[in-house]
N, C-alpha and C positions, 0 to 999 in steps of 0.2 A: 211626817214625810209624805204620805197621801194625799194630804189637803193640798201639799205644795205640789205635789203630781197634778193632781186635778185640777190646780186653778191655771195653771200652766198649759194645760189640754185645752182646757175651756176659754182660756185668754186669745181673742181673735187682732188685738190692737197692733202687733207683728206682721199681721197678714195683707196688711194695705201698703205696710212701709217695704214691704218687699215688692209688693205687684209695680209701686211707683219707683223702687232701686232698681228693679229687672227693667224697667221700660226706658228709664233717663239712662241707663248703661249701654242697654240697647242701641240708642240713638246717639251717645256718647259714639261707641266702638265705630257705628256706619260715618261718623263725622272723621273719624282719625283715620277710618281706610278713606273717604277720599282726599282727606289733606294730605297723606302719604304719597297717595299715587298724585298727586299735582305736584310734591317736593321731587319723586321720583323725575318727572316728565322735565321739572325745571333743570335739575342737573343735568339730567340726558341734555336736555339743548343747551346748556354751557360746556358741556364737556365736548359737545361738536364745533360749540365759537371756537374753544380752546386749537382742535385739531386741525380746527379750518386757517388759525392765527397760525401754526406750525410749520401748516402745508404752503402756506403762500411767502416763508421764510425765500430769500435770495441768497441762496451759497453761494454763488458764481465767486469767481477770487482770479485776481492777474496782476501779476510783478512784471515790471519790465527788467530787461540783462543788463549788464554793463560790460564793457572791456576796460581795461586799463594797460598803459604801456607806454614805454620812452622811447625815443627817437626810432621809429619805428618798429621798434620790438615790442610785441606782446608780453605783455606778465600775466594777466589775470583775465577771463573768458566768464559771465555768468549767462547763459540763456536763458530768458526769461519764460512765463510760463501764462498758462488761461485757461480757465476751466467754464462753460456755460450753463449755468444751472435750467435743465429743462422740466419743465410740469409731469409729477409722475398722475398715472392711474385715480390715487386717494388722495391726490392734493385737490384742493376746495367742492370738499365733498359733500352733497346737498341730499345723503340718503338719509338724514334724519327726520324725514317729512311722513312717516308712517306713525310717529305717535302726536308728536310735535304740530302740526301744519306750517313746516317752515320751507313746501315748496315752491314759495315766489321769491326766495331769495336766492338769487343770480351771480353771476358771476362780474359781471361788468364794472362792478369797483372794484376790483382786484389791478 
């Protein structure tokens, strides 16, 4: 059981395969933080395509009325209705240009 103690002390063949596992791990881990943070960055700027497609949505909505009625009598009356949908504050909102650089996109196709 000694000799196996000892040659185990004395065996350096482990010692390289680690300095070379520590260093390829090393640069493994620096490689997945910045592929991380560019997947991060890519969703952030789809999730603003996304808000920006939301925001520039048109609800405006308008029925016209009808009447209805026989020889000059009324039966039935609907007035109609109309709503105009106007641009809030966070509609086509270009604040995601602090990680992104996506402030040269404008407004003007909208």
């Amino acid at each position: 059981m000694l000799r196996i103690v000892q040659r185990l002390y004395n065996d350096e063949a482990g010692f390289v395969i680690s300095a070379e596992l520590v260093l390829v791990l090393t640069i493994a881990v620096l490689a997945m933080i910045v592929g991380l943070s560019e997947v991060a960055v890519a969703v952030n700027t789809e999730l603003n395509d996304v808000s920006n497609a939301i925001g520039a949505l048109n609800q405006s909505y308008c029925f016209t009325g009808f009447q209805a009625g026989s020889h000059g009598k009324m039966k039935s009356y609907v007035a109609g209705s109309h709503f105009q949908d106007s641009y809030d504050d966070c509609d086509l909102n270009t604040s995601c240009d602090l990680v992104t650089g996506t402030s040269s996109i404008g407004t003007e196709g909208w």
